[in-house]
C-alpha positions as CSV (number, residue, x, y, z in Angstrom):
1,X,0.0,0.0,0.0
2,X,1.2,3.8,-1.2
3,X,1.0,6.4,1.1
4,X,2.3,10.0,0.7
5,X,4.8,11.5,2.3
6,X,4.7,14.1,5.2
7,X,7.1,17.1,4.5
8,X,7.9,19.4,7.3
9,X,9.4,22.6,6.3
10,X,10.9,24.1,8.9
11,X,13.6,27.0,10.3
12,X,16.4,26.1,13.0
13,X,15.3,27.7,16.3
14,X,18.5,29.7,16.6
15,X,17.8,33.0,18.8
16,X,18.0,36.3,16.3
17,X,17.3,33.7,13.2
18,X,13.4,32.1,14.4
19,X,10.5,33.7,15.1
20,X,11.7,36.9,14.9
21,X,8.0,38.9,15.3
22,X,7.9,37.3,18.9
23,X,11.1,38.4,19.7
24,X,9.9,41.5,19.4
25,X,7.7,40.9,22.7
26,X,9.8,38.6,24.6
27,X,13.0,38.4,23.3
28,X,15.1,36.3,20.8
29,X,15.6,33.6,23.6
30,X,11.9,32.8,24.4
31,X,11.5,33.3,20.9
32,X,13.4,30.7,20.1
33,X,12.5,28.4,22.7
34,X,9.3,28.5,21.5
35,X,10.0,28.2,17.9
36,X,11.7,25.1,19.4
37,X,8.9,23.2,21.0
38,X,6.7,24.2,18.2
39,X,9.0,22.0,15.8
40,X,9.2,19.3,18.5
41,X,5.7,19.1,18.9
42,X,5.0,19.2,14.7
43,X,7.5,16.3,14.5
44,X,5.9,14.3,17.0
45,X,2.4,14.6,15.1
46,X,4.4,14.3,11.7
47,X,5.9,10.8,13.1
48,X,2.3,9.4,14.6
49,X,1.0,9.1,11.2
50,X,3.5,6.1,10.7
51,X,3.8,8.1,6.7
52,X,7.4,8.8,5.2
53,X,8.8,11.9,6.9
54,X,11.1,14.4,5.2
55,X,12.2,17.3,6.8
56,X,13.2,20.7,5.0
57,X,15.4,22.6,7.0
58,X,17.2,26.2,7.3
59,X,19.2,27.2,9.5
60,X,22.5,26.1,11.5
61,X,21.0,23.1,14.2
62,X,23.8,23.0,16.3
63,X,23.5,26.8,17.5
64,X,19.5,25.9,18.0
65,X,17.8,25.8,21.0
66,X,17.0,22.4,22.4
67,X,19.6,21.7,19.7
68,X,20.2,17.9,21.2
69,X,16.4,17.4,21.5
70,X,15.9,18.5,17.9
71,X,18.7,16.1,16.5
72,X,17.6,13.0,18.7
73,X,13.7,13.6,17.0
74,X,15.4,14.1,13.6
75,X,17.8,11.3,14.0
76,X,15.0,8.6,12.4
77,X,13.9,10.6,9.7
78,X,15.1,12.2,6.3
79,X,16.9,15.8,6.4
80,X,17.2,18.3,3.2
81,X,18.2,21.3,3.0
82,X,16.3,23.7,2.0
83,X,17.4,26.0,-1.2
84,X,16.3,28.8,-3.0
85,X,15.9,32.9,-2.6
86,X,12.2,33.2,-1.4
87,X,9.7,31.1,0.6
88,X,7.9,30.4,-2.8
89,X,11.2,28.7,-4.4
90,X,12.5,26.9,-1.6
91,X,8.9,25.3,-1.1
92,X,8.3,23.9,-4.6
93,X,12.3,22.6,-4.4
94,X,11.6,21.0,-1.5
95,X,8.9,19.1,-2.6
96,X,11.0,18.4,-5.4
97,X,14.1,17.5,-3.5
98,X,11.5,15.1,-0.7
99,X,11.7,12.4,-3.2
100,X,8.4,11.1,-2.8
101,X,6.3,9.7,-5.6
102,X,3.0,8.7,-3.8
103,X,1.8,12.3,-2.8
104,X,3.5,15.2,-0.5
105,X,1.5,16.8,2.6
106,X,3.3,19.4,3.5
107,X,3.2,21.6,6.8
108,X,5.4,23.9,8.7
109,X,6.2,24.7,12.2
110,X,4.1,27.5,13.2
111,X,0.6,25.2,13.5
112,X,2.0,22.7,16.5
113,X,-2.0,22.1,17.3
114,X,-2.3,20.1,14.0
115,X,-3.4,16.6,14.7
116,X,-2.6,13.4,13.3
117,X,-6.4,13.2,12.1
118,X,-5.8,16.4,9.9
119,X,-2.6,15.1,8.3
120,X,-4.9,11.6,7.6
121,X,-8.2,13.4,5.9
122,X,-5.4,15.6,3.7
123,X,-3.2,12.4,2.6
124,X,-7.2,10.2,1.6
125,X,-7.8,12.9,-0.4
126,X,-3.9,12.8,-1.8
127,X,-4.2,9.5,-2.7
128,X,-7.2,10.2,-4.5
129,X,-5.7,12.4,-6.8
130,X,-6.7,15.3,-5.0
131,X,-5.1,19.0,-3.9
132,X,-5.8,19.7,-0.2
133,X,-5.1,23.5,1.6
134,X,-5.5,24.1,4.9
135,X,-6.3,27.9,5.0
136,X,-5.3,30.2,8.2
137,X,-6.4,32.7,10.3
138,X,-4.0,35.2,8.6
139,X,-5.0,35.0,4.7
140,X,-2.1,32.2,4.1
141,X,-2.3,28.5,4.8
142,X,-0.8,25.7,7.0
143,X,-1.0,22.6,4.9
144,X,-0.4,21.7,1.4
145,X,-1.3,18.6,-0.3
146,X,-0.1,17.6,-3.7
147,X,-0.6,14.4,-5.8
148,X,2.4,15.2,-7.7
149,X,4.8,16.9,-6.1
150,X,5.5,18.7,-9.5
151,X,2.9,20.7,-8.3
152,X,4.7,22.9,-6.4
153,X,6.3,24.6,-9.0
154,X,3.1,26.4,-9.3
155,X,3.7,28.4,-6.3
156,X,6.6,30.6,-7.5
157,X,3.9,32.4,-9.0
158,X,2.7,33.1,-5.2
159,X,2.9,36.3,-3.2
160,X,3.7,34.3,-0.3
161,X,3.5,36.2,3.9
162,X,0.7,38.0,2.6
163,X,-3.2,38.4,3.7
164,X,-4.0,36.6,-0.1
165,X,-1.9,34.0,-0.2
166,X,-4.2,31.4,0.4
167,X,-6.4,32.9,-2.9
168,X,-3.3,33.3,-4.6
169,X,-2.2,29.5,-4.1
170,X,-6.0,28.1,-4.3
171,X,-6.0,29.9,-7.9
172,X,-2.9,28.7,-9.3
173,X,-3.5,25.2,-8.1
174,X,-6.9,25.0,-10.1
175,X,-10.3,24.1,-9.8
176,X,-11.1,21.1,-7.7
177,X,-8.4,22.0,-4.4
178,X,-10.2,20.6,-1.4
179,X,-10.1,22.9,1.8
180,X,-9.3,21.9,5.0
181,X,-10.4,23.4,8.5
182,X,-8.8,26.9,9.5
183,X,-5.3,27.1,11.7
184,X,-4.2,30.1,13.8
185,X,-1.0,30.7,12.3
186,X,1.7,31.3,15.5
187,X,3.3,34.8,14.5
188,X,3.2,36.4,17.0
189,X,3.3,36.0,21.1
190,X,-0.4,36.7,21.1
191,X,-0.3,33.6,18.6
192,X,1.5,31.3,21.0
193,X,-0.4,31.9,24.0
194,X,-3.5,31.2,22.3
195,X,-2.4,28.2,20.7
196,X,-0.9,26.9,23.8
197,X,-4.4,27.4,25.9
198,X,-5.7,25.2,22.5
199,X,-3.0,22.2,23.4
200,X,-2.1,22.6,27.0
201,X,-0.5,18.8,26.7
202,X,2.6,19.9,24.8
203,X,6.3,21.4,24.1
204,X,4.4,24.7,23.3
205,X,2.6,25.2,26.3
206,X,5.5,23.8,28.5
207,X,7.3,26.5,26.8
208,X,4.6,29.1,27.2
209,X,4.0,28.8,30.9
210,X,8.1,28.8,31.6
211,X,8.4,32.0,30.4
212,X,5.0,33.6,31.7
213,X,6.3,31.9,35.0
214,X,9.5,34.2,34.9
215,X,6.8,37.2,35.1
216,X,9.0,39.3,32.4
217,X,6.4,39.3,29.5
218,X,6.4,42.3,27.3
């Protein structure tokens, strides 16, 4: 049985590199730290599908926060390195470079409330043939799901960090894309909080309450 592949893209929680609109409310530290158990808690969800994982990454790991925590849940699946001059290119190459040939369903690292049930409706309608977006709160989206990974190359043509990106990438993936359920997209502290009240069982919220803790938020 074929299954696609899940494709995490995703930014080395290095303090001053990730996350860089939080920092401007609590530092690039917490920043960072959060940015970190947001990509701990994406990979955990990524890995309880039991799909092909592939990781894009950016950034230097080893000056990352949690950097030994990141490379023990890396250590079991595929790393790339992302390439290319915006977010539109270095998307579409790395569905190129993920190698998969039964389907991509791609997310990043800023929706660690995703389930393992959203990542299961995307990849059924994948392996029907079918073009999945998950739109968010901010006009872009959180998921991408691709038949044919060639796909991608369709979003170079995308504005991308913008409050149309979503209508931008629904129109120049055609007619027929199937929508998913709507994401808060975590940009900002206001964004981590909330999603951290959504999923008070994980990295994030760990994360969330250690700094509130330290009674220095901004």
């Amino acid at each position: 049985m074929t299954t696609p592949t899940v494709l995490v893209v995703a930014k080395a929680p290095v303090p001053g590199f990730a996350k860089t609109r939080i920092a401007r409310t609590v530092g690039d530290e917490v920043a960072a730290s959060i940015a970190a158990a947001a990509l701990l808690d994406t990979l955990t969800t990524a890995r309880a599908v039991g799909w092909p994982v592939v990781v894009a990454m950016t950034g230097d790991l080893e000056q990352a926060v949690r950097a030994a925590e990141i490379a023990t849940a890396l250590e079991p699946l595929r790393v790339i390195a992302q390439r290319g001059d915006g977010l539109a290119e270095r998307l579409a190459n790395a569905h190129a470079d993920a190698g998969a040939s039964d389907g991509i369903v791609q997310v990043g690292m800023d929706t660690p409330q995703l389930l393992v049930a959203d990542l299961l409706d995307a990849g059924r309608m994948v392996e029907l043939g079918s073009i999945v977006l998950g739109p968010a709160q901010d006009g872009g989206w959180w998921l991408l799901g691709l038949p044919d990974p060639a796909l991608a190359q369709l979003l170079t043509d995308v504005g991308m960090s913008r409050d149309d990106t979503y209508a931008q990438t629904e129109a120049a993936l055609g007619d027929g894309v199937v929508r998913l359920r709507t994401l808060r997209d975590m940009d900002t502290w206001d964004d981590a909080v909330a999603i951290a009240d959504e999923i008070p069982i994980s990295q994030l919220a760990d994360a969330v309450r250690a700094h509130l803790a330290d009674g220095t938020d901004g």
